[in-house]
C-alpha positions in Angstrom: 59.6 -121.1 251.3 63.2 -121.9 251.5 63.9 -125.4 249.4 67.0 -126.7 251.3 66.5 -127.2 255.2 69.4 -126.0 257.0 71.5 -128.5 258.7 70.8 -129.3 262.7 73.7 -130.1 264.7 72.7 -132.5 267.2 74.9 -133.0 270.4 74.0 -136.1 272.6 74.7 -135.9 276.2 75.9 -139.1 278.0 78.0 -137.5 280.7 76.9 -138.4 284.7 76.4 -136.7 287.7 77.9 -133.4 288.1 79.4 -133.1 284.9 75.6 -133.1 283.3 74.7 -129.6 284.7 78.4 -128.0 283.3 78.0 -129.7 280.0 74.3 -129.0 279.4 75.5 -125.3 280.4 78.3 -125.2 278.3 76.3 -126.6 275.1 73.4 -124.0 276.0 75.8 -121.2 275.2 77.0 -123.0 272.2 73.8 -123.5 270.9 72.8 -119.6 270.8 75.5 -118.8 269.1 75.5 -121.2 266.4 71.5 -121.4 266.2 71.9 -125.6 266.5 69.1 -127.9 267.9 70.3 -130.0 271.0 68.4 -133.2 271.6 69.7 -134.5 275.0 68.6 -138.1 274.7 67.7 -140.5 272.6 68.8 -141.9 269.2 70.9 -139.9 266.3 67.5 -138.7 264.3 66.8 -139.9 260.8 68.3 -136.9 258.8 65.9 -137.3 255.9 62.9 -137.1 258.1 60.9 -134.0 257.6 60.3 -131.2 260.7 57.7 -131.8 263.3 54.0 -131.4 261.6 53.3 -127.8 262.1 49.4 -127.9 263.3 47.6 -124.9 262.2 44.5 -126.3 262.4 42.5 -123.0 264.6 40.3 -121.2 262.9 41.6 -117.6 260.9 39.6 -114.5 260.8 40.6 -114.4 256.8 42.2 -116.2 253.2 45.7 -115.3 252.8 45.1 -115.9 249.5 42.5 -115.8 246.4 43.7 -117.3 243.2 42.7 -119.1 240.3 43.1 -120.4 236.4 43.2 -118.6 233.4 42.7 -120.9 230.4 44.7 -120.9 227.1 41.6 -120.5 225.3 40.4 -117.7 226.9 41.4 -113.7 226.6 44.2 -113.8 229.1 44.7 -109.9 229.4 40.9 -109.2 230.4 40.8 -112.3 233.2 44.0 -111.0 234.5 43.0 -107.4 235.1 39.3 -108.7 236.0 41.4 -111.1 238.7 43.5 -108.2 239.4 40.9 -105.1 239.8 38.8 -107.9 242.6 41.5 -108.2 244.4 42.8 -111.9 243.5 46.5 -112.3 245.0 47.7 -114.6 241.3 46.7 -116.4 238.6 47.4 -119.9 237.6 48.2 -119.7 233.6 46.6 -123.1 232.3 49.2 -123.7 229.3 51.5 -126.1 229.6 50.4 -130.1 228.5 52.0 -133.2 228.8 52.2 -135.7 225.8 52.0 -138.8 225.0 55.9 -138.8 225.5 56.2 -137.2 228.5 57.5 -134.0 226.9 56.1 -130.6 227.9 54.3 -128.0 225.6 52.8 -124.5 225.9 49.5 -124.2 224.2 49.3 -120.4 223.1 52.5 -118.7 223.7 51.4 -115.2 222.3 48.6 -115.2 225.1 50.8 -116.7 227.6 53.0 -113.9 227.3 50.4 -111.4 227.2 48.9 -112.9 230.6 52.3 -113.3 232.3 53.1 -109.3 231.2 49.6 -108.1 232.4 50.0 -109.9 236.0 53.0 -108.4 236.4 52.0 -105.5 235.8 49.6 -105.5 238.4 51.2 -107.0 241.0 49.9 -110.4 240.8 51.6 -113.9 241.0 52.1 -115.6 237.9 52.0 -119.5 237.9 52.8 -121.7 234.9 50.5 -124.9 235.5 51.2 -127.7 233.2 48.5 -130.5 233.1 48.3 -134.1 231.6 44.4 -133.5 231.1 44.0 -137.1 232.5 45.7 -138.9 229.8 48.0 -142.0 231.7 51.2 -140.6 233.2 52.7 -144.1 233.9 55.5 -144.1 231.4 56.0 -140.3 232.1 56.9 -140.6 235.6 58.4 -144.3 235.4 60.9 -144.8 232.7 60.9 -141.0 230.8 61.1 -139.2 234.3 64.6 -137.7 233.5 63.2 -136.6 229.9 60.4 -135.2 231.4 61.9 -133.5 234.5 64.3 -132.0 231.5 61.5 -130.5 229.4 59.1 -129.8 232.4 62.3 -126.9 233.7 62.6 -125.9 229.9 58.7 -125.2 229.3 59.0 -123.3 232.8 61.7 -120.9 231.9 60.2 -120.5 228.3 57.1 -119.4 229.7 58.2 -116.4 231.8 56.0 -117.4 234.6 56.9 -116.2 238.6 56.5 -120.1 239.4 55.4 -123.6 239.0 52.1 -125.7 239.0 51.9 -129.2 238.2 48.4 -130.2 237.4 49.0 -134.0 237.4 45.4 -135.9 237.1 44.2 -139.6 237.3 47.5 -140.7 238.9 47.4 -144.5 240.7 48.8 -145.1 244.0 52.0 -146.0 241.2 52.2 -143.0 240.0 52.1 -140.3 242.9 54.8 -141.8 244.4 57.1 -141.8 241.3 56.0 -137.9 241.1 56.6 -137.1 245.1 60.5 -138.8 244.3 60.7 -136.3 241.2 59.9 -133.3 243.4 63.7 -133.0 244.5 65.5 -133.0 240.6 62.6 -130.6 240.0 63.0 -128.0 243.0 66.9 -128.3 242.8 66.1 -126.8 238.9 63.9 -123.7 239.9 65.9 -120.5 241.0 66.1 -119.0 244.4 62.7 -117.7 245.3 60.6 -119.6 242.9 57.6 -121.4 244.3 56.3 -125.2 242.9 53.2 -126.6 243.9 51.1 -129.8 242.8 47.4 -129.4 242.0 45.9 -133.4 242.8 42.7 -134.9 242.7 41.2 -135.5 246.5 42.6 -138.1 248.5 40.7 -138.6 251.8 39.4 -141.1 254.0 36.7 -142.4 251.4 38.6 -141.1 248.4 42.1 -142.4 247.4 42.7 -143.6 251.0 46.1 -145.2 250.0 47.6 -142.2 248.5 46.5 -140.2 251.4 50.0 -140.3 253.0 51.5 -139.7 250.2 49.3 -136.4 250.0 50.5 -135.5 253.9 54.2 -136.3 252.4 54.1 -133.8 249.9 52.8 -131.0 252.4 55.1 -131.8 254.5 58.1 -131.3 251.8 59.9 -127.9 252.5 60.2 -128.0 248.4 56.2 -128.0 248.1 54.8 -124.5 248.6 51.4 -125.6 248.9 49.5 -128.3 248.0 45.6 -127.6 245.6 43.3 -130.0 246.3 40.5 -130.7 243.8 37.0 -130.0 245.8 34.4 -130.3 242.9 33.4 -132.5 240.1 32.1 -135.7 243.0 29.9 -135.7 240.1 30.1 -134.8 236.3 29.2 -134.8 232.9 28.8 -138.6 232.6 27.3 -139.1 236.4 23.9 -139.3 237.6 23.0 -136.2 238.5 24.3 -135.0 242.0 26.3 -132.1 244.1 29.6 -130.9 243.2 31.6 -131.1 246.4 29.0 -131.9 248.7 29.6 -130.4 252.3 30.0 -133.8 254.2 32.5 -134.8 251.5 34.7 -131.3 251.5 34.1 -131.2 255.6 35.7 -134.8 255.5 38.6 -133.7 253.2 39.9 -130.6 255.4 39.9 -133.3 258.4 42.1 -136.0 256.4 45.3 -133.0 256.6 44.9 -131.5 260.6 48.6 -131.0 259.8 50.4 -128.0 257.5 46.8 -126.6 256.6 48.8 -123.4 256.4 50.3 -124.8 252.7 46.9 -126.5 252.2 44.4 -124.6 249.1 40.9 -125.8 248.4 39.8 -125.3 244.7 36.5 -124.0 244.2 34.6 -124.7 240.7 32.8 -121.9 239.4 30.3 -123.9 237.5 27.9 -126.6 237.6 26.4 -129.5 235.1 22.7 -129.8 233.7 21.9 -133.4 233.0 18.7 -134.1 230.3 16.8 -136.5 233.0 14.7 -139.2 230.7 12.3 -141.7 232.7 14.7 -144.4 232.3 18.2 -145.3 233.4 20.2 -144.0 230.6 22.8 -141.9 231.6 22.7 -138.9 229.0 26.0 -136.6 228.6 25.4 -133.6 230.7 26.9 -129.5 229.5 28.6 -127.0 231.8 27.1 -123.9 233.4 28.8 -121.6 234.3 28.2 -118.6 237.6 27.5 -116.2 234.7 25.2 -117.8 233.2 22.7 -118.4 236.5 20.6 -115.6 235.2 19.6 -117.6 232.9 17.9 -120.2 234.7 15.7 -118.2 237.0 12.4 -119.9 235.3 13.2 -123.0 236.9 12.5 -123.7 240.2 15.3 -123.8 242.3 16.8 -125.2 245.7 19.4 -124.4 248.3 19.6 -128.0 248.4 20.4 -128.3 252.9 22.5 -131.4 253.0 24.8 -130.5 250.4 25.4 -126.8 250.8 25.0 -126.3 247.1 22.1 -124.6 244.6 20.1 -126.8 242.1 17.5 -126.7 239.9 14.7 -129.0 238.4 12.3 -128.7 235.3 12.1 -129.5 231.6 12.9 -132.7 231.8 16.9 -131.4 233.4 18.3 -131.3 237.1 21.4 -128.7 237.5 23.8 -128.1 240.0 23.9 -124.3 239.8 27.2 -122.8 240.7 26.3 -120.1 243.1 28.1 -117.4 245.3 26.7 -119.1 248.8 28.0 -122.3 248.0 31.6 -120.5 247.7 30.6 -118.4 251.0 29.8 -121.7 253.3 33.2 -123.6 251.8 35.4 -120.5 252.6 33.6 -120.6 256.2 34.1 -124.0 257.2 38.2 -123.8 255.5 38.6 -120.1 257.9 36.9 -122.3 261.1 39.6 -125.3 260.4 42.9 -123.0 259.6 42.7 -123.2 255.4 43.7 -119.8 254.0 44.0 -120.3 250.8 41.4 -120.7 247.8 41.6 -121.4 244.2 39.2 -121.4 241.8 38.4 -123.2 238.4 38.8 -121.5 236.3 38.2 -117.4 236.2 36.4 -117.5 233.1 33.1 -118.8 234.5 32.2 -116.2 237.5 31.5 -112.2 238.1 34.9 -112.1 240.0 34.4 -108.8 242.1 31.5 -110.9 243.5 33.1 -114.3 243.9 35.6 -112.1 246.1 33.1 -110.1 247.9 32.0 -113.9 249.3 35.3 -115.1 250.4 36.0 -111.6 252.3 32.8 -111.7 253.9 31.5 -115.5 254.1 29.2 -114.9 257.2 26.8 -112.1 254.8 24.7 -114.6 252.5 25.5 -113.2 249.0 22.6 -112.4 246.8 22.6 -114.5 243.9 20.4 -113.4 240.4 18.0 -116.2 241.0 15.3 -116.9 243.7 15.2 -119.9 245.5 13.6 -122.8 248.0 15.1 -125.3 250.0 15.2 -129.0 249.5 16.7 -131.5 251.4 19.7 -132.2 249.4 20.1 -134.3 246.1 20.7 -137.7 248.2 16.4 -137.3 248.8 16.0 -136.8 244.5 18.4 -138.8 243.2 17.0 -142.1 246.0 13.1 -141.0 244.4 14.8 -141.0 240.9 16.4 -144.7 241.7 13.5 -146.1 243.3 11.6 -145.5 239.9 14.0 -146.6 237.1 15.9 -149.5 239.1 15.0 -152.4 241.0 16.8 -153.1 244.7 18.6 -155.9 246.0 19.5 -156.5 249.5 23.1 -157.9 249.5 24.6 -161.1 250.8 27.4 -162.1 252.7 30.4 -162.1 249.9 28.4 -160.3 247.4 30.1 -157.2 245.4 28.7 -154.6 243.6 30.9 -156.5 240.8 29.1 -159.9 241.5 25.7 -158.3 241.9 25.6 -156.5 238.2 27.0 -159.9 236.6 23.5 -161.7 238.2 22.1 -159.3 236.4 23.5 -158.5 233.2 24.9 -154.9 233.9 27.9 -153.6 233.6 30.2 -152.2 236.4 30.0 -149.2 235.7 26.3 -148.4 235.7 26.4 -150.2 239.2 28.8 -147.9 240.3 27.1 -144.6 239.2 23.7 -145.8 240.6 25.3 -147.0 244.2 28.2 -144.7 244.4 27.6 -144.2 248.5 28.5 -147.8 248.7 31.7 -149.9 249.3 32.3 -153.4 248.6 33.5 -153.4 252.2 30.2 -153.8 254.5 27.7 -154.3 251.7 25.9 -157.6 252.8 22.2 -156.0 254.0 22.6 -153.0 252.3 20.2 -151.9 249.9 21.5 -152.1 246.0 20.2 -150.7 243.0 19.9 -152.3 240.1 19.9 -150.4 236.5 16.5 -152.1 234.6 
């Protein structure tokens, strides 16, 4: 992707009568040679603006492209061959983190190196992505921008990497935009023919709304090669137990961009969460599981939960959301039937990857997972059975707030926020709340 539009001559025509035909003639001819863009009427166009939206929003017979991280704590060499010998297209090297001072550092250079040689040596795109883990990026892309611009390019062309992937996480409406303004100092810094991308946390209709344009924006940018979107972790370690990325919710994010959906990637997690589920409304620290490790569970009974378009599991006192090779097939579906060719998954280290290719080559043959299964409605049916039992409801009233509603009764915003998550302070009067006991 080029990172400097060419320049567009623009001739306006204001001549009458006869002299309109000879002109528009004449200024035909020019145009082919020179390759310029005539607009006949209308105002002198805003030359900052962006191109028209490209729409590629028809469905694809395949992904263009399979990719996905390889963590500084893992063996870099053996994911990068395993990546490489599936079929994967690049790896994203997770080693580069922001501190507290907005300077850039590469956790693990001997095994950075190591995977940067080994994709190059087979033939696979190397990305450098450096990540702020979440920590508060205010002061990093506010006053200490230049400084970190500065040591962002340095940490780049230390690492050896083919290209660039910022992993910037937990931003406010603030804070996106100071980073979309730092995307020109930081393009203008890359050579010819190197590639930077953003990987953001989803910003939809129901999710980040206000940053949403932003979001279009940045795939819009000619200096953006693509633009990863987060699709998992709707819940997590500290949630009530619940899907990933349920269906509805990653259906709903593919609709929020029907424009550039050719530069848009989806990435996929390949693992789940098992939460200890007391009879009370505690909300116990739940642990990762990862695709490998579904073997493992195959004495519990287990759902293709419908609604969601996930696997789960109940028993011993746990419910999981069970990565699983179907959930990966139905996503990759839906993103080939709306024009998304491009996948990325978190992180390489959890999943059998000749498998986890096999379902994104062929998403309409149901993959056969190591565990049986059942279906179940989906986890909005459990987790309203599990409320019903450890909270008590309240209907709300005009002006109420899930705010106002937990200070009546002595619980704190968050827990109302984890046990009505579906909800919006926008509409709530008659709607059903639940209450923490």
């Amino acid at each position: 992707m080029p990172r400097r539009r060419r320049r567009r001559i623009q001739l306006r025509l204001n001549a009458r009568g006869t002299r309109i035909a000879g002109i528009g003639f004449l200024l035909a001819l020019i145009a082919i040679s020179v390759g310029c863009v005539i607009y006949p009427q209308g105002p002198r166009a805003n030359q900052d603006a962006f191109p028209a939206p490209l729409r590629t929003s028809t469905a694809i017979d395949r992904l263009a492209v399979m990719e996905g991280w390889v963590p500084s704590w893992s063996d870099e060499r053996a994911l990068v061959n395993e990546a490489a010998d599936a079929g994967f297209h690049g790896v994203l090297l997770f080693h580069g983190s922001i501190k507290a001072d907005g300077k850039v550092v590469l956790e693990d250079p001997k095994g950075l190196a190591v995977g940067v040689d080994t994709a190059r040596a087979r033939g696979l795109a190397s990305w450098l992505t450096v990540t702020n883990h979440g920590a508060d990026l205010s002061a990093t892309l506010g006053r200490n921008i230049d400084a970190h611009v500065a040591s962002l390019l340095a940490a780049w062309r230390q690492s050896g990497c083919d290209h660039l992937d910022l992993d910037y996480e937990s931003l406010g409406l603030a804070d996106i935009r100071n980073l979309e303004a730092a995307i020109t100092p930081i393009a203008q810094g890359l050579p010819e023919g190197t590639k930077l991308s953003l990987t953001l946390q989803p910003a939809d209709s129901a999710l980040r709304p206000e940053q949403l344009p932003v979001y279009r924006r940045l795939l819009a940018n000619p200096a953006v090669d693509c633009l990863r979107l987060m699709a998992y972790d709707y819940h997590w370690k500290g949630s009530l137990p619940g899907a990933l990325y349920p269906m509805a919710a990653f259906e709903r994010l593919i609709a929020a961009y029907p424009e550039y959906r050719s530069k848009l990637v989806l990435c996929l997690p390949l693992y789940g969460y098992e939460w200890p589920r007391p009879e009370d409304c505690t909300i116990p620290q739940g642990k990762s599981i990862v695709l490998r490790d579904q073997a493992g569970i195959r004495h519990r009974t287990l759902h293709w939960m419908i609604e969601d378009a996930e696997l789960a599991a109940f028993g011993e006192g746990t419910a999981t959301a069970v990565p699983s090779l179907r959930a990966v097939a139905e996503r990759v579906s839906v993103m080939l039937a709306q024009g998304v060719p491009s996948v990325s998954f978190w992180h390489l280290g959890c999943g059998r990857l000749a498998k986890v290719a096999d379902a994104c080559r062929n998403p309409q043959k149901r993959p056969d997972e190591e565990v049986p299964y059942t279906t179940h409605p989906g986890w909005g049916a459990w987790q309203t059975t599990f409320k019903r039992r450890v909270c008590a409801t309240y209907t709300a009233k005009a002006g109420d707030t899930l705010e106002s509603i937990g200070k009546q009764h002595g619980v704190e915003r968050a827990a109302m926020y984890r046990f009505n998550e579906e909800l919006t302070n926008d509409g709530l009067a008659g709607r059903t709340v639940f209450v923490p006991r």
